[in-house]
C-alpha positions in Angstrom: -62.8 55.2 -15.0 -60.7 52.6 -16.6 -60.0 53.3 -19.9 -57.2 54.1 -22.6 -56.7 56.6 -25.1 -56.9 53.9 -27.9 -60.3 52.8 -26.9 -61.3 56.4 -26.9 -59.9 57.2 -30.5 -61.7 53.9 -31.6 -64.5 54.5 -30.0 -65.0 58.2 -31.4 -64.0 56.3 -35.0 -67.0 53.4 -34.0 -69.4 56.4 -33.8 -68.4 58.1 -36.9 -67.3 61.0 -35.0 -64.3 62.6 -36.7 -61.9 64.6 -34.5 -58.1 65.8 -33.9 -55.6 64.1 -31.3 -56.4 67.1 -29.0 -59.9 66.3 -28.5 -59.3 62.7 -28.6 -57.3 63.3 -25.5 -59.3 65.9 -23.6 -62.0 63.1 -23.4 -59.6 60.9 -22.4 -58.7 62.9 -19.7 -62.2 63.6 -18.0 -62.3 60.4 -18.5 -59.6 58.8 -16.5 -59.7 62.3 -13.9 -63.4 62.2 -13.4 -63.6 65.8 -14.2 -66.3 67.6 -15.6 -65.5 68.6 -20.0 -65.9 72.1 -20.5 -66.9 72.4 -24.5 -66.5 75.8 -25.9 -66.2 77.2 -29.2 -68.9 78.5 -32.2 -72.5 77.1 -32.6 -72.8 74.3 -34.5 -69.1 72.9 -34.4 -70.1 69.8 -32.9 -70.1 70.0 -29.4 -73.7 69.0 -28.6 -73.0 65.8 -30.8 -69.3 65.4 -28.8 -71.8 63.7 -25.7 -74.1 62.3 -27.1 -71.2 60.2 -29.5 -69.6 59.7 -25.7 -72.8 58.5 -24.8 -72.8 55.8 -27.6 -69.4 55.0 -26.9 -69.8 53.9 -22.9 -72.8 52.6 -24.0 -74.7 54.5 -21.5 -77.9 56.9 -21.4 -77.7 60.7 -22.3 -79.2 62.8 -19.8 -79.7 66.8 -21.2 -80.0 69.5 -18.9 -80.5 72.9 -22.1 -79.8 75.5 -20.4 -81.5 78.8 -20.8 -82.1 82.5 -19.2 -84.1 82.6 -16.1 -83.3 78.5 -15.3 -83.7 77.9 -11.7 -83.1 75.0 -9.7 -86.6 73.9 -9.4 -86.4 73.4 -13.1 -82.8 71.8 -13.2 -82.9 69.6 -10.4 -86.6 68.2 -9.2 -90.1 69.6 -8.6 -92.9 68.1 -6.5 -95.7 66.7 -8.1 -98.2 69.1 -6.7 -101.6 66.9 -8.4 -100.8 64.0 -7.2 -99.8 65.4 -3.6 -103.4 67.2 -4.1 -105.2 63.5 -4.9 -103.7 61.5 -2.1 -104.5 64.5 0.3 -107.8 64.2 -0.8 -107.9 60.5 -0.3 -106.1 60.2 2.7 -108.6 62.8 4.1 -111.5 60.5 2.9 -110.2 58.0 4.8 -109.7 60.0 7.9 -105.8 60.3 8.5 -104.5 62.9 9.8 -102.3 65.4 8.8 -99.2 64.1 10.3 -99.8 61.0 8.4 -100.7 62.7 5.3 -97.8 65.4 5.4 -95.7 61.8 5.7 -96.7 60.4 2.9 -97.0 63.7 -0.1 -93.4 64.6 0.9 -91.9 60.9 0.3 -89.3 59.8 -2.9 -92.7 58.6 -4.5 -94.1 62.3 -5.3 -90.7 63.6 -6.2 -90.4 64.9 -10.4 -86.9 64.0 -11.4 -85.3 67.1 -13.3 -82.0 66.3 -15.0 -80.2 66.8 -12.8 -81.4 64.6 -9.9 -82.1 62.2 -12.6 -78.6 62.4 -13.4 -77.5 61.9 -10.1 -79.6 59.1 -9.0 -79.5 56.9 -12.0 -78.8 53.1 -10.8 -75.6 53.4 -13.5 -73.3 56.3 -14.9 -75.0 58.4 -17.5 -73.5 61.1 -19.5 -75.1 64.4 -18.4 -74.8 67.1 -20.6 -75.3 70.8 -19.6 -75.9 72.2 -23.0 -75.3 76.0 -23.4 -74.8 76.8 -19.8 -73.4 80.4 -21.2 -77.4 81.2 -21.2 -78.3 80.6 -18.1 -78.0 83.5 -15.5 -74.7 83.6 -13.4 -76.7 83.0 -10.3 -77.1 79.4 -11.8 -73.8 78.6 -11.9 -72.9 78.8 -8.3 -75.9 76.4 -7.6 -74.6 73.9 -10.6 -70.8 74.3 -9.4 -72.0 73.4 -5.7 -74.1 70.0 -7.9 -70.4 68.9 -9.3 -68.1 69.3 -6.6 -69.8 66.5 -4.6 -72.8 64.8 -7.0 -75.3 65.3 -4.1 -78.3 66.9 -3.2 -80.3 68.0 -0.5 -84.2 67.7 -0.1 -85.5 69.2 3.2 -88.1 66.5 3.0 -86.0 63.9 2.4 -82.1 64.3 3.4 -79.6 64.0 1.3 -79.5 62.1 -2.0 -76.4 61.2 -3.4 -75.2 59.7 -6.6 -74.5 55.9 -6.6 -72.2 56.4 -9.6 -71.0 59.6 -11.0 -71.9 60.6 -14.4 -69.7 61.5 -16.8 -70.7 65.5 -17.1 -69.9 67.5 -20.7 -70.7 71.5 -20.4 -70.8 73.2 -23.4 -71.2 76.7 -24.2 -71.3 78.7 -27.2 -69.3 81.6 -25.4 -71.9 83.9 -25.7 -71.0 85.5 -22.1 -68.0 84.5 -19.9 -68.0 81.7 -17.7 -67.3 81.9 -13.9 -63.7 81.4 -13.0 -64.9 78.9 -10.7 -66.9 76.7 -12.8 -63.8 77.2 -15.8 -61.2 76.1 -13.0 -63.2 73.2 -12.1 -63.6 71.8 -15.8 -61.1 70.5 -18.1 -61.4 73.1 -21.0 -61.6 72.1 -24.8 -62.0 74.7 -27.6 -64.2 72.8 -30.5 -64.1 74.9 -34.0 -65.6 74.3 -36.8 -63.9 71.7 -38.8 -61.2 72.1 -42.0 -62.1 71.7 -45.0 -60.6 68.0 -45.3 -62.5 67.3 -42.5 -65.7 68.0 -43.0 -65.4 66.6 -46.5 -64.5 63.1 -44.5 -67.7 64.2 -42.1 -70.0 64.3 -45.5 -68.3 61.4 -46.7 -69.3 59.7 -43.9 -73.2 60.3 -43.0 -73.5 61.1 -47.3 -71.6 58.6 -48.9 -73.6 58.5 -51.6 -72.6 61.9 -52.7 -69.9 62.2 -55.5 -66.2 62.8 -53.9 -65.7 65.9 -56.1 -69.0 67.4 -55.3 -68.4 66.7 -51.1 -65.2 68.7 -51.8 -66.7 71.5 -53.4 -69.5 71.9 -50.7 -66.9 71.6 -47.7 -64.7 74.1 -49.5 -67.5 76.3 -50.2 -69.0 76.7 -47.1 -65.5 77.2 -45.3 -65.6 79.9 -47.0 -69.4 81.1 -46.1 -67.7 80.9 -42.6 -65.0 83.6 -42.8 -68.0 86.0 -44.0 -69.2 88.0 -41.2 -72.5 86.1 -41.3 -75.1 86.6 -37.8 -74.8 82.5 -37.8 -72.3 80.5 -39.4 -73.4 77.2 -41.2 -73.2 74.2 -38.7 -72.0 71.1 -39.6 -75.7 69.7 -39.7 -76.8 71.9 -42.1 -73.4 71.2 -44.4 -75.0 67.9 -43.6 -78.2 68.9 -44.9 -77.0 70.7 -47.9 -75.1 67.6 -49.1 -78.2 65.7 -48.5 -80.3 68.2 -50.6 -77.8 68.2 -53.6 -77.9 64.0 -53.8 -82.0 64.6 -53.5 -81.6 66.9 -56.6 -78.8 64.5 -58.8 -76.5 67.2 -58.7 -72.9 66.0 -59.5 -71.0 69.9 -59.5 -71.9 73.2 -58.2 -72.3 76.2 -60.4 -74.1 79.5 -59.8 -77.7 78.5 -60.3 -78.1 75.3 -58.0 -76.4 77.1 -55.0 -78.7 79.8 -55.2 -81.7 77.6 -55.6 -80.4 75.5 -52.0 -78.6 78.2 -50.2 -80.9 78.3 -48.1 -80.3 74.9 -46.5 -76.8 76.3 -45.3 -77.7 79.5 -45.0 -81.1 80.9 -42.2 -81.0 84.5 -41.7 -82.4 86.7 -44.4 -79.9 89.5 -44.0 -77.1 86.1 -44.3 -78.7 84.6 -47.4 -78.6 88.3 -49.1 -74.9 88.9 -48.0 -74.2 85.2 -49.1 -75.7 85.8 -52.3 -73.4 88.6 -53.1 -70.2 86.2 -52.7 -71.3 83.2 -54.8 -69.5 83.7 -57.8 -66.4 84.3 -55.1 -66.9 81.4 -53.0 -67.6 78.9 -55.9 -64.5 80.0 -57.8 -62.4 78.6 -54.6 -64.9 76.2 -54.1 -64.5 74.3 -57.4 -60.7 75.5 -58.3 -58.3 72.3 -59.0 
């Protein structure tokens, strides 16, 4: 693809997506190399949101292949549509054709369910696909999708082999829940994504809430930087900072302080056993929350 690291920075900026240098040019990259973007880091640090903004950017569809335990193939990549083979078996029978005939016609392009996948690979223009969470599919999966993006074709017994008329732009993203294959690592260009710093993700809040006071976006960026080095089950994403900030305009607050962030803690914060070990560290995080 044809493009330059400007119109990928300005791009990102067009979409509201704040990021570093280093990501800026990992996209960049997979861009120009046609190589799959391997997305790795905590849950919630932006990576789903990485494709889609990429998406937006080329101006193109997002095609989303979530991954999960016990994905097969079938599920990933097409089905046959076994009720409406059933119907025009029926009717072709009604009509006297035989099976030959029949057999022809069920197991045509026609009766085919697109998964994402195929979809993916036989779109009439480049699409992003987006493999979201492959670390939870099985490990037996990945040897079927690394054999899928070495050559962005596939074979149907029925039908030959289909192949992609233009190769999407693929972003894998895992939460690094298990390790990946070498195989499918090697074949990736690998970016780590973390959860942003605290200037950041005030300028993210800034952004998608700017009708929230600059003090108070401070406060809450600062504040839940510091829920994050707890040892919480889940960290607060960046959508629920999001949702937090969102809450706190809803509510006319203009600074934090004890009893408002323990009446919306819970819009950061989903895990019972979290919210109690949260709770416990208010007065701590708000001091560093609202110092200066």
């Amino acid at each position: 693809m044809e493009v330059t690291r400007e119109q990928v920075r300005d791009g990102l900026r067009a979409a509201r997506y704040l990021t570093t240098p280093r990501v800026e040019t990992a996209l960049f990259l997979a861009l120009v190399l046609e190589k799959p973007l391997l997305a790795e880091g905590p849950a919630g640090a932006g990576k789903t949101e990485l494709a889609k903004v990429l998406a937006e950017m080329l101006r193109t569809d997002l095609v989303r292949l979530q991954c999960y335990e016990g994905l097969d193939e079938a599920r990933a990549l097409f089905e046959w549509n076994y009720q409406k083979q059933l119907l025009r078996i029926q009717t072709d029978r009604a009509e006297g054709r035989g099976w030959d005939e029949v057999s022809h016609h069920i197991f045509s392009r026609e009766f085919l369910l697109d998964r994402p996948l195929l979809h993916a690979i036989t779109a009439p223009r480049q699409v992003v696909l987006l493999i979201d969470e492959v670390d939870k599919a099985d490990p037996e999966f990945e040897a079927f999708l690394l054999e899928v993006l070495s050559d962005f074709q596939v074979s149907v017994p029925e039908l030959g082999t289909l192949r992609a008329r233009e190769r999407p732009v693929v972003v894998l993203t895992s939460n690094r829940t298990r390790e990946l294959s070498e195989a499918l690592v090697r074949r990736c260009l690998h970016l780590f994504v973390d959860f942003p710093g605290v200037e950041v993700e005030a300028e993210i809040v800034a952004l998608k809430v700017p009708e929230l006071d600059e003090r108070l976006r401070v406060q809450v960026a600062r504040f839940v930087a510091g829920l994050r080095k707890l040892e919480l089950r889940k960290a607060p994403s960046i959508a629920e900072t999001l949702d937090w900030a969102r809450g706190l305009c809803a509510l006319g607050v203009r600074e934090l302080d004890p009893a408002t962030v323990r009446q919306t803690l819970a819009l950061v914060v989903k895990h019972e056993e979290d919210l109690r070990k949260a709770e416990g560290k208010v007065s701590t995080l708000l001091a560093a929350a609202t110092r200066g």
